[in-house]
C-alpha positions in Angstrom: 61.1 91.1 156.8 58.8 93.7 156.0 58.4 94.7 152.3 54.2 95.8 151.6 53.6 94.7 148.2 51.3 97.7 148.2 51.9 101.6 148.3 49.8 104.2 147.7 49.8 108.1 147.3 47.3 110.5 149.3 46.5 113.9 148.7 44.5 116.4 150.4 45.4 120.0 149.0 49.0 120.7 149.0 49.7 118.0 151.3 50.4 114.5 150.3 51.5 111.2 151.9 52.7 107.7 151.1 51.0 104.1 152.9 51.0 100.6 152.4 49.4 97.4 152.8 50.2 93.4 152.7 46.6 92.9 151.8 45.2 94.9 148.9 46.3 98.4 147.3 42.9 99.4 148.3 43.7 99.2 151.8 47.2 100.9 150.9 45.0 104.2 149.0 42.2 104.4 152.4 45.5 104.8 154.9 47.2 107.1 152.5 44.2 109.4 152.3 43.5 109.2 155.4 47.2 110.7 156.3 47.4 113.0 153.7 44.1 114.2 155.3 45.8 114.6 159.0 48.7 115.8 157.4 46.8 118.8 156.2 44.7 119.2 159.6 47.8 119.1 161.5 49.6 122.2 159.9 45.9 124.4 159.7 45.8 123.9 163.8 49.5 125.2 163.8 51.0 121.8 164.8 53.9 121.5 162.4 55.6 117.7 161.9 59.0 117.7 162.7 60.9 117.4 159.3 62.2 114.5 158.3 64.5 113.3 155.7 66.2 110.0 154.1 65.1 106.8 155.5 62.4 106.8 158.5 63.7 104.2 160.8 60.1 103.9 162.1 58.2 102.2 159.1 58.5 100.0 156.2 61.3 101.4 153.4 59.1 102.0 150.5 61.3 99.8 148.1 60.1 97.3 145.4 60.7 93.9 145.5 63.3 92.8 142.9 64.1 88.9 143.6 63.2 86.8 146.5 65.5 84.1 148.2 63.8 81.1 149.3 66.1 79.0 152.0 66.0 74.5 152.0 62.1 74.8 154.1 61.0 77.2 151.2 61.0 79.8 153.5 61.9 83.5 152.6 65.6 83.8 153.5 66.7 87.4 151.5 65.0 89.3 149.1 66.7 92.2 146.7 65.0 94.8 146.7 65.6 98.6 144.8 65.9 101.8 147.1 65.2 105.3 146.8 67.9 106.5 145.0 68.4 103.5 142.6 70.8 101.2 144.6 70.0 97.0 145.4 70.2 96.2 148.0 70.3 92.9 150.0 67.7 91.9 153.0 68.1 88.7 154.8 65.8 87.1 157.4 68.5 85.9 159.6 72.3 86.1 157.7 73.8 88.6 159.4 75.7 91.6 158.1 76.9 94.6 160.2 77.4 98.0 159.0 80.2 100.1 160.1 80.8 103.8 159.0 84.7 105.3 159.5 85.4 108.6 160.1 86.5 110.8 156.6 89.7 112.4 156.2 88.3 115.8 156.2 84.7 117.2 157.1 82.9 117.8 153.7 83.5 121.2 152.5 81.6 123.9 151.2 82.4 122.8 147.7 81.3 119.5 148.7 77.9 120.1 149.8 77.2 122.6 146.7 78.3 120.6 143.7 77.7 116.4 144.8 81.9 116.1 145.2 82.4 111.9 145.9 83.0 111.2 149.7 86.7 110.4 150.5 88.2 107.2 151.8 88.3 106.9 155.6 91.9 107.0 156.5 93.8 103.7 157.2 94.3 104.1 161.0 90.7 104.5 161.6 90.5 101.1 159.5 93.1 99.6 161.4 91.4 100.5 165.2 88.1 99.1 164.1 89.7 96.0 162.7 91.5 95.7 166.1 88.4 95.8 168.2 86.6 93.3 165.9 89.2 90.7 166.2 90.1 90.9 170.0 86.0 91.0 170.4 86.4 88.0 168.0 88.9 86.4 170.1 86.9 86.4 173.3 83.8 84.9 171.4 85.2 82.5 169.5 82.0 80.8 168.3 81.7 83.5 166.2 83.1 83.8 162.4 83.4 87.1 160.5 83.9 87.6 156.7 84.9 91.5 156.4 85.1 93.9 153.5 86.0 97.3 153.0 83.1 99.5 151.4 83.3 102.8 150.3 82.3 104.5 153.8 84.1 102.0 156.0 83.3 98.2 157.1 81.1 95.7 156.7 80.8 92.4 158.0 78.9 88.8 157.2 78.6 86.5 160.2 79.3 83.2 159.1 79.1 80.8 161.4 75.1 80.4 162.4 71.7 81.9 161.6 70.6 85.0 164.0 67.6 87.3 164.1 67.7 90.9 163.4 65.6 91.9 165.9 67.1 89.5 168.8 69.2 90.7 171.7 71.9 88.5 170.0 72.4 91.2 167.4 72.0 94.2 169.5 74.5 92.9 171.3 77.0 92.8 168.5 76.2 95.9 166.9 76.8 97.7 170.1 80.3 96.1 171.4 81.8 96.3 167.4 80.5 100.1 167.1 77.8 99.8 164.1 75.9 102.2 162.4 73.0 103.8 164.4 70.5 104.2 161.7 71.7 101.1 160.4 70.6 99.5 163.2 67.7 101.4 163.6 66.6 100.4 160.0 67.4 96.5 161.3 64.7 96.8 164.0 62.1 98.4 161.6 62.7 96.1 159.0 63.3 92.8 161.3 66.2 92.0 158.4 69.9 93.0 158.2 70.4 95.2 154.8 73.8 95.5 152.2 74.0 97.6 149.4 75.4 95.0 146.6 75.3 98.0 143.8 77.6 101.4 143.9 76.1 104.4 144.6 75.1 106.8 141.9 76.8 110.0 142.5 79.9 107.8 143.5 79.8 106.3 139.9 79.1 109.7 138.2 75.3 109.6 138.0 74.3 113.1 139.0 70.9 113.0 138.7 67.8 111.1 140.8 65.5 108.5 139.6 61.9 108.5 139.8 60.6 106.7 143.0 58.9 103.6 143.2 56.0 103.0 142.5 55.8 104.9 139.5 52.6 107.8 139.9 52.2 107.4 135.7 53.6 105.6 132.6 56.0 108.5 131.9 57.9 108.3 135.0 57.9 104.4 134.5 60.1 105.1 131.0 62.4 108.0 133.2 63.3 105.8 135.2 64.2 103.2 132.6 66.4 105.7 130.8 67.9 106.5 134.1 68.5 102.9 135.0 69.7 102.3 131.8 72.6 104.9 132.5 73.3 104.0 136.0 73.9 100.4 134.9 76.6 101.1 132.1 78.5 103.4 134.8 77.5 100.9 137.8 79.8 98.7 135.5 83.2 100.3 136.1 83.0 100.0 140.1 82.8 97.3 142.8 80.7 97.9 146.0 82.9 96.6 148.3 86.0 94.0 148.9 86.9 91.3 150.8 89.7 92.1 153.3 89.7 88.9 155.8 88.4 86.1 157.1 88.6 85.4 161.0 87.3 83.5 163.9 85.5 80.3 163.1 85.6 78.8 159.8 82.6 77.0 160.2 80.2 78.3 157.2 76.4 77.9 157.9 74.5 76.4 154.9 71.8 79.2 154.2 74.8 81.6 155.1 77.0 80.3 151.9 74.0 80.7 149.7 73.8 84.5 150.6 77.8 85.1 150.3 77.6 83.9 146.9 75.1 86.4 145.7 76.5 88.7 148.2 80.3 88.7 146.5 79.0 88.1 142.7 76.4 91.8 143.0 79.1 93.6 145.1 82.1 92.4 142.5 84.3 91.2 145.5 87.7 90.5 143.6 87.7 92.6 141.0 89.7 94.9 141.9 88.0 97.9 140.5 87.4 101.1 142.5 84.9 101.5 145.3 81.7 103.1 145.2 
């Protein structure tokens, strides 16, 4: 997995940049003003970066580490960590989730897009043809066991039945033939860990505004954050994440693999039959 313990900001006129290091936050401040410094170069020769926004598949997520998961060899098996909007999220080595999006009702509307409206609820026949091709893809590769909820957005599944690498031709394989998420995918790759959200998100739980970002730039932004947090976590409290629909294929359930369902299902509030954000 790759989480760097260090991050640091660059600046070099108007133009600034985030780096990081495993090794020192020295390290992590040299790169970052060395970036911020080409960063500024770049546009005074007229060679503008494309723009880019949300998640950049092609480095670590800047995202502090909140608890690690050590497996029986006291090797690191899943760490939580917190993203950029104020979510945790799950990270495992080798358990294996899968992330699929279904289609909305609608497109989002201007109304939408202006004021934050919450996404709507994929309809049930795209739910139904994406559980259809999971089990018959099941069925032929019946080594393989599935537990599957129903998120927000669409589906998500937790291989059950063995360990597998994030980064392997295994798990390309599978997120291809069951139709997941590019980016997710993408971020899988970068990452070299599978990734599931275990808290709602804000806007979906009526939190309008944004937290500060990690790491923190001054004490002041520390204690916005903490009154932020502090707001997210009493609405957070009305809504589930996501919820078990079914179990299929084989019922074999690997050791390291129970470990993570059980904090898995406890974060997400499987079974409590609250709404989903």
């Amino acid at each position: 997995m790759n989480f760097p313990q260090f991050w640091a900001r660059g600046i070099s006129g108007n133009f600034f940049c985030w780096r990081w290091s495993s090794q020192s936050l020295a390290e992590a401040q040299s790169l970052a003003n060395q970036a911020a410094q080409q960063l500024a170069d770049r546009f005074r020769s007229g060679d503008f970066p494309p723009k880019q926004g949300g998640y950049y598949p092609d480095r670590p997520c800047r995202e502090q580490v909140m608890q690690e998961i050590k497996n029986s060899a006291g090797e690191t098996a899943a760490v939580v960590t917190r993203n950029s909007y104020g979510c945790l999220v799950l990270n495992t080595a080798r358990v294996m989730f899968v992330d699929i999006d279904l289609p909305e009702s609608k497109p989002p509307g201007f109304f939408k897009r202006l004021f934050g409206k919450p996404d709507l609820m994929p309809p049930a026949n795209h739910q139904g043809a994406a559980m259809a091709k999971i089990e018959t893809w099941t069925r032929n590769h019946p080594e393989w066991g599935w537990r599957i909820y129903r998120t927000r957005a669409g589906l998500r599944l937790l291989a059950t039945q063995a360990l597998v690498d994030a980064d392997s031709n295994v798990a390309d394989g599978v997120f291809e033939a069951l139709g997941a998420d590019p980016l997710y995918r993408k971020l899988c790759k970068t990452q070299k860990c599978f990734r599931a959200r275990l808290t709602p998100k804000p806007w979906r739980c009526g939190v309008r505004s944004k937290p500060p970002r990690w790491p923190w730039l001054d004490a002041k932004a520390e204690k916005r954050f903490e009154k932020w947090e502090a707001q997210y976590q009493s609405f957070a409290f009305n809504w589930m994440t996501c919820e078990l629909i079914s179990q299929i294929g084989n019922p074999t359930i690997h050791a390291e693999v129970q470990t993570v369902v059980k904090l898995h299902d406890d974060a997400t509030r499987v079974g409590s039959k609250l709404q989903l954000a």
